[in-house]
C-alpha positions as CSV (number, residue, x, y, z in Angstrom):
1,X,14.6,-17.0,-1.8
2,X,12.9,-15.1,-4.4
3,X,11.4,-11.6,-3.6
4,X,7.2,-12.6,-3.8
5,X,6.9,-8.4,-3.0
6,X,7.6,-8.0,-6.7
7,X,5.0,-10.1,-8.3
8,X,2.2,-7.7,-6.0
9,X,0.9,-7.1,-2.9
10,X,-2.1,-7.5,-0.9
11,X,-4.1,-4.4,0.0
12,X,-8.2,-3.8,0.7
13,X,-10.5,-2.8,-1.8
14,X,-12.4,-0.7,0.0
15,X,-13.3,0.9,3.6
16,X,-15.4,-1.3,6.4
17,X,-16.5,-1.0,10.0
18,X,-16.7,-3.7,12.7
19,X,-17.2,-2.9,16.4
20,X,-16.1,-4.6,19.7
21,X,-17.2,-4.3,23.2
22,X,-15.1,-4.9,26.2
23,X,-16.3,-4.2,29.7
24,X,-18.4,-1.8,28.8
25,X,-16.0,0.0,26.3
26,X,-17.0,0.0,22.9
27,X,-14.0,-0.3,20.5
28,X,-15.2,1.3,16.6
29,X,-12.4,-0.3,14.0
30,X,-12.7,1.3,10.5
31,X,-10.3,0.4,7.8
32,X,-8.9,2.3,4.9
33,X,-7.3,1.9,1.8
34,X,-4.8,4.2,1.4
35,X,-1.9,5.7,-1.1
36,X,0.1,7.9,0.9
37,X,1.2,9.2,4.2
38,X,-1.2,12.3,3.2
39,X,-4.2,10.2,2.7
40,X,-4.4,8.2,5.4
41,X,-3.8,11.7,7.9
42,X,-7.0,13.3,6.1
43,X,-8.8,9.6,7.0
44,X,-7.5,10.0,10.0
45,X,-9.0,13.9,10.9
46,X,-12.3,12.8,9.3
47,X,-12.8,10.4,12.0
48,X,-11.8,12.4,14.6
49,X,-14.4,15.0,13.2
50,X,-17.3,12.1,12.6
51,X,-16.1,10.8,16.3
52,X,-15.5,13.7,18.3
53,X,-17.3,12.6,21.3
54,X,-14.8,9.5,21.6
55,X,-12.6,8.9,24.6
56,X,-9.6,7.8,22.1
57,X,-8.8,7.5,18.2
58,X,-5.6,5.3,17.9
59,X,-4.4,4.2,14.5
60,X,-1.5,2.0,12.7
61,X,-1.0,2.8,8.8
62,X,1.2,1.3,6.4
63,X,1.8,2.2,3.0
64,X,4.4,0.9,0.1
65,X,6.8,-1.7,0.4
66,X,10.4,-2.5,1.1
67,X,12.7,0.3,1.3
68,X,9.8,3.3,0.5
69,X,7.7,1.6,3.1
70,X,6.1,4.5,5.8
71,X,4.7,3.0,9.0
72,X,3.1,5.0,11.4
73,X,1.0,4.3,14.3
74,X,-0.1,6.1,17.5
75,X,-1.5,5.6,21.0
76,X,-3.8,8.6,20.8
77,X,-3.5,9.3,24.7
78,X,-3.9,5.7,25.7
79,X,-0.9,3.7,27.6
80,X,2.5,3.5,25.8
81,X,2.0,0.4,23.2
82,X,-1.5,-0.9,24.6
83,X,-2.9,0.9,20.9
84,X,-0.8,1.4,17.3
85,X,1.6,-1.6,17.6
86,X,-1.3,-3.6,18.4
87,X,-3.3,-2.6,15.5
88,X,0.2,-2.5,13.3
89,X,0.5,-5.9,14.2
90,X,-3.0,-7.3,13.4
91,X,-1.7,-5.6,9.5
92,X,1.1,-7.2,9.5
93,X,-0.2,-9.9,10.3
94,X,-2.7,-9.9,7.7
95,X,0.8,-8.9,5.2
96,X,-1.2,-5.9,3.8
97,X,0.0,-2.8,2.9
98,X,-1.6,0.9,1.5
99,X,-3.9,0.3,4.4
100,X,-5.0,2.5,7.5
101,X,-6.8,0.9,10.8
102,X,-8.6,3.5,12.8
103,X,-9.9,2.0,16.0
104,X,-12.1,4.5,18.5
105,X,-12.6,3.7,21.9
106,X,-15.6,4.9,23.9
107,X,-14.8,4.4,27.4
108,X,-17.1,2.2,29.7
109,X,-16.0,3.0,33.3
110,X,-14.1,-0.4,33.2
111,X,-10.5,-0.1,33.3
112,X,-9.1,-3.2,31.2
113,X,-5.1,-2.6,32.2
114,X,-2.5,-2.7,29.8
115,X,-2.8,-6.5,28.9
116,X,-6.8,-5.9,28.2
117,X,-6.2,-3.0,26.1
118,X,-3.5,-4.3,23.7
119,X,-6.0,-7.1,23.4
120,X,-8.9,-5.5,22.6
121,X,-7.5,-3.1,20.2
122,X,-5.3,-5.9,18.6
123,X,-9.0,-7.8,18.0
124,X,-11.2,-4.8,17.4
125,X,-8.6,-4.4,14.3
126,X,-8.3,-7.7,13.7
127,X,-12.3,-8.1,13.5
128,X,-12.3,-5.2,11.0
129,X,-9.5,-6.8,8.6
130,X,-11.6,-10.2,8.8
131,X,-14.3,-8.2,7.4
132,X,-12.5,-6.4,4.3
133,X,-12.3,-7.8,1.0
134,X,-8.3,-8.2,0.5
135,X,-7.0,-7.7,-3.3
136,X,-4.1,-8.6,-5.0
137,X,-2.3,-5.3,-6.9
138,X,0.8,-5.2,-8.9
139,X,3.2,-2.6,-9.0
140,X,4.2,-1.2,-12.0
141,X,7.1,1.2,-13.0
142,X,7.7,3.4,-15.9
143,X,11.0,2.5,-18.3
144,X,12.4,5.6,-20.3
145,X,14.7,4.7,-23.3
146,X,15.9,6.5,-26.6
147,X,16.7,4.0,-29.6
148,X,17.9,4.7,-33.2
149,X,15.4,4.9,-35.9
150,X,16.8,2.4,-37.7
151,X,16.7,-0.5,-35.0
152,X,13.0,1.2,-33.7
153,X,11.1,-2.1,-35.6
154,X,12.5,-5.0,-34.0
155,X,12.5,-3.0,-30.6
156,X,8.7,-2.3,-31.0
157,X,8.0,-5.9,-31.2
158,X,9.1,-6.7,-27.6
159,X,6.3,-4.3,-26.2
160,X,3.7,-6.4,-27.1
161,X,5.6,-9.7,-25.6
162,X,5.8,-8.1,-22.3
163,X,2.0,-6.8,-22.3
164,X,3.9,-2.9,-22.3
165,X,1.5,0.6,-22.0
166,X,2.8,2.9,-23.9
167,X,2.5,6.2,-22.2
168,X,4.6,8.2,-25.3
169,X,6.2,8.0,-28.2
170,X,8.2,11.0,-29.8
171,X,10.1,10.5,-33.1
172,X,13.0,12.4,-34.0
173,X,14.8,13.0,-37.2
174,X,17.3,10.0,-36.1
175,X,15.9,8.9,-32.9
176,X,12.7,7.8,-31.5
177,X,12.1,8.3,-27.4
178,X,9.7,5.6,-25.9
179,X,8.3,5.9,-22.1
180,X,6.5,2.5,-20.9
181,X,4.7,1.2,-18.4
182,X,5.6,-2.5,-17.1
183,X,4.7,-4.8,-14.3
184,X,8.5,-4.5,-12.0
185,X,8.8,-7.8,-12.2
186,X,9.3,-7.9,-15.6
187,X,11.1,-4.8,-16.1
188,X,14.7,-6.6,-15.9
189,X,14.2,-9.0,-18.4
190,X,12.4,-6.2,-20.3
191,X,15.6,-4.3,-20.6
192,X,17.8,-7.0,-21.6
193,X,15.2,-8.1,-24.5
194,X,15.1,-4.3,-25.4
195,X,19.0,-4.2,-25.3
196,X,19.2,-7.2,-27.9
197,X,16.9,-6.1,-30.1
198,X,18.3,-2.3,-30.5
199,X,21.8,-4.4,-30.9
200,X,22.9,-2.9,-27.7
201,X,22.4,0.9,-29.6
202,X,19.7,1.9,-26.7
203,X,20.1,4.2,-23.8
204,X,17.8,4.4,-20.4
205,X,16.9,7.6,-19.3
């Protein structure tokens, strides 16, 4: 089975609100986009600054993919796994990623048990994710290589097959030093074209 993580991944494009009530309780989701463990904790203090009068603030993030993937979630004082793995789920189940779920309880003298909370936050993040506008991003990677002079014409014609961004070029007296920018998908087959065309006089840095 091929790896479909390469060819992108689905993420938000940009922060929404939904609200639940639950007898009584009010349940505030808010959902972020996010790039990094550091940006979805500052999301994260904001709303517990903006909601400070809230009985609970229990989030799920998730950010990157396969083996640099970071998931993090967290009760916030409620039962053991009534609040984050709920939300984490209704992400996953959604397969998004670079994403942060913030849902607030206000408490409404109601106790729901452990069943009615996992449910309520599981929907309150759910109702937020139905309401975001999901985008498709690729991931791109940066290719470092050093070629002869000589072979640096038929090499600089594969850029342009591959749709390449050229982040920097530096020319030596007998060498010329190329850093790229390329969809990861593409970036094996890059190589090997690269290889062919330097007549196998290339070397990845």
């Amino acid at each position: 089975m091929k790896n479909d993580s390469l060819k992108g991944y689905l993420t938000i494009k940009q922060s929404q609100k939904a609200k639940l009530k639950q007898k009584g309780s009010i349940f505030m989701a808010q959902a972020f986009p996010v790039t990094s463990e550091d940006h979805a904790k500052t999301r994260i203090e904001d709303v517990k600054k903006d909601l400070f009068d809230a009985t609970h603030n229990c989030f799920a993030f998730r950010i990157g993919q396969g083996q640099e993937e970071i998931v993090k979630h967290s009760d916030a004082g409620e039962p053991r796994g009534t609040a984050g793995k709920p939300i984490l789920t209704a992400i996953q189940s959604k397969n998004l990623t670079d994403i942060l779920v913030v849902v607030t309880r206000y408490f409404g003298g109601v106790k729901l048990g452990k069943g009615g909370l996992s449910r309520a936050y599981h929907d309150s993040a759910i109702k937020v994710l139905d309401e975001c506008q999901v985008i498709k991003r690729i991931k791109n990677i940066e290719v470092s290589f050093s070629v002869p002079l000589g072979v640096y014409g038929n090499v600089s014609k594969i850029f342009s097959k591959y749709n390449c961004t050229i982040l920097k070029s530096e020319f030596q007296s007998t060498q010329v030093k190329i850093d790229l920018e390329i969809e990861e998908a593409k970036s094996t087959n890059l190589k090997k074209d690269l290889t062919e065309a330097a007549d196998g006089k290339i070397e990845f840095l």
